[in-house]
PATIVEX-664000 format. One record per residue: residue in three letters; x, y, z of N, C-alpha, C in turn. Coordinates in steps of 0.1 Angstrom, whole numbers, plus 2048, in hexadecimal, padded with zeros to 3 digits. Layout:
<atoms>
ALAXYZXYZXYZ
...
</atoms>
This chain:
<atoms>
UNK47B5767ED47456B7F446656E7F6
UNK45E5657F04515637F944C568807
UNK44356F80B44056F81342B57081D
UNK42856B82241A56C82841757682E
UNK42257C83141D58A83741859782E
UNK41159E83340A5AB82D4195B3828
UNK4155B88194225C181941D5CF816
UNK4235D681B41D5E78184285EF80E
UNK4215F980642A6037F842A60F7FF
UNK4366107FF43E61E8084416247F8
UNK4406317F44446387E74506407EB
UNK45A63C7E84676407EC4676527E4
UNK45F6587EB4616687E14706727EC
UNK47267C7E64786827E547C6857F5
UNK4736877FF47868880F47F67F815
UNK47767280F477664817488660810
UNK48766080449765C7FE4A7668803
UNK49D67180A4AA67B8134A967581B
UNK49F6728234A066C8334A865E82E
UNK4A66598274AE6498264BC647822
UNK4BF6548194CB6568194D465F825
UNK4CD66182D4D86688384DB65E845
UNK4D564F8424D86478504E5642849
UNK4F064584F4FB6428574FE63484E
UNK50862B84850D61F84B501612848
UNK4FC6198444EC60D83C4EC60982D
UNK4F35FF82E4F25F68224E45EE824
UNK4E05E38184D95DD8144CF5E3811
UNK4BF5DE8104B75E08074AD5F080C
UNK4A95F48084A160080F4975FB817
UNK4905ED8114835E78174875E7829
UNK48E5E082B4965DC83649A5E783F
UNK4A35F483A4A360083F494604845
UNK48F60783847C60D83E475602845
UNK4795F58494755EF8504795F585E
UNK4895F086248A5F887048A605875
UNK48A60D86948461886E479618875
UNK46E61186945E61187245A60A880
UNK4665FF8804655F988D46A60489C
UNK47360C89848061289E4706238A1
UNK46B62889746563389C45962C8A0
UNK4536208A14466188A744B6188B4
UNK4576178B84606198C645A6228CB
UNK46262F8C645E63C8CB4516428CD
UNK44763F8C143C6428C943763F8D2
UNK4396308D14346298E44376308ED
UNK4466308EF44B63A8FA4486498F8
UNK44564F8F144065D8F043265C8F7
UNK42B6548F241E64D8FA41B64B907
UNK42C64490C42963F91C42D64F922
UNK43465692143766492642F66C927
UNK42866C91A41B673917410670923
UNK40F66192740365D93040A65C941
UNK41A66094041E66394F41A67194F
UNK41E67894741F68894941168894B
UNK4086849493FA68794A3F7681958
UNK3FC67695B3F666D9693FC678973
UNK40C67E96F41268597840969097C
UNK4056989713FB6A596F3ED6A2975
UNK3E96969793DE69197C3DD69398F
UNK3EC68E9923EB68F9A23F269A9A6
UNK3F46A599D3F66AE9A13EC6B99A1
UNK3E56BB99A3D46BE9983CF6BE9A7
UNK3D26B79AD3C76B59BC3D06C09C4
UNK3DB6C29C23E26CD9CE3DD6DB9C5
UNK3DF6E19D23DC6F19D53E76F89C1
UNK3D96FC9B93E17019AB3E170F9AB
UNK3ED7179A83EC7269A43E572A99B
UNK3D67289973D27289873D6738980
UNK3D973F98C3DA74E97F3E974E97A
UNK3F27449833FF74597E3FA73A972
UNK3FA72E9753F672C9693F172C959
UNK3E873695D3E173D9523E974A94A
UNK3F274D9553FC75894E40B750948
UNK40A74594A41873794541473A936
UNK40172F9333FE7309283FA73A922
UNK3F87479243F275691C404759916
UNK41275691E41F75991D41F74D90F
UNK41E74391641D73990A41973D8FB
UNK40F73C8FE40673F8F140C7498E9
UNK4117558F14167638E841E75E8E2
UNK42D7528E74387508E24367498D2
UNK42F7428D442D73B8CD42373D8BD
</atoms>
């Protein structure tokens, strides 16, 4: 069917046809699959987003109290090594 909406070319290579073949109970067309997917992880980043901007707001009024910065600084120097 016709449509007026903008349509976008997804190149179904070799990762993307694993990832489409391991969802579960999904018949019909792939269009439609890679549609809700894109809506379903457009989800998630929002919310990764709003977490992102609490954990920050949280980190923001916590900043004004009394901070251990050398414990701190020994969290991240432990950090860093692990990693």
């Amino acid at each position: 069917m016709a449509t007026t909406n903008p349509r976008v070319q997804v190149t179904v290579d070799r990762e993307l046809a694993e990832a489409l073949a391991e969802v579960p109970g999904r018949g019909g067309s792939k269009s439609r699959l890679i549609r809700d997917l894109a809506l379903r992880g457009a989800r998630a980043e929002r919310e990764d987003h709003r977490h992102q901007q609490e954990a920050n707001e949280y980190l923001a009024t916590r900043a004004a109290e009394d901070v251990d910065l050398d414990a701190l600084r020994e969290i991240h120097a432990e950090r860093e090594r692990s990693v």
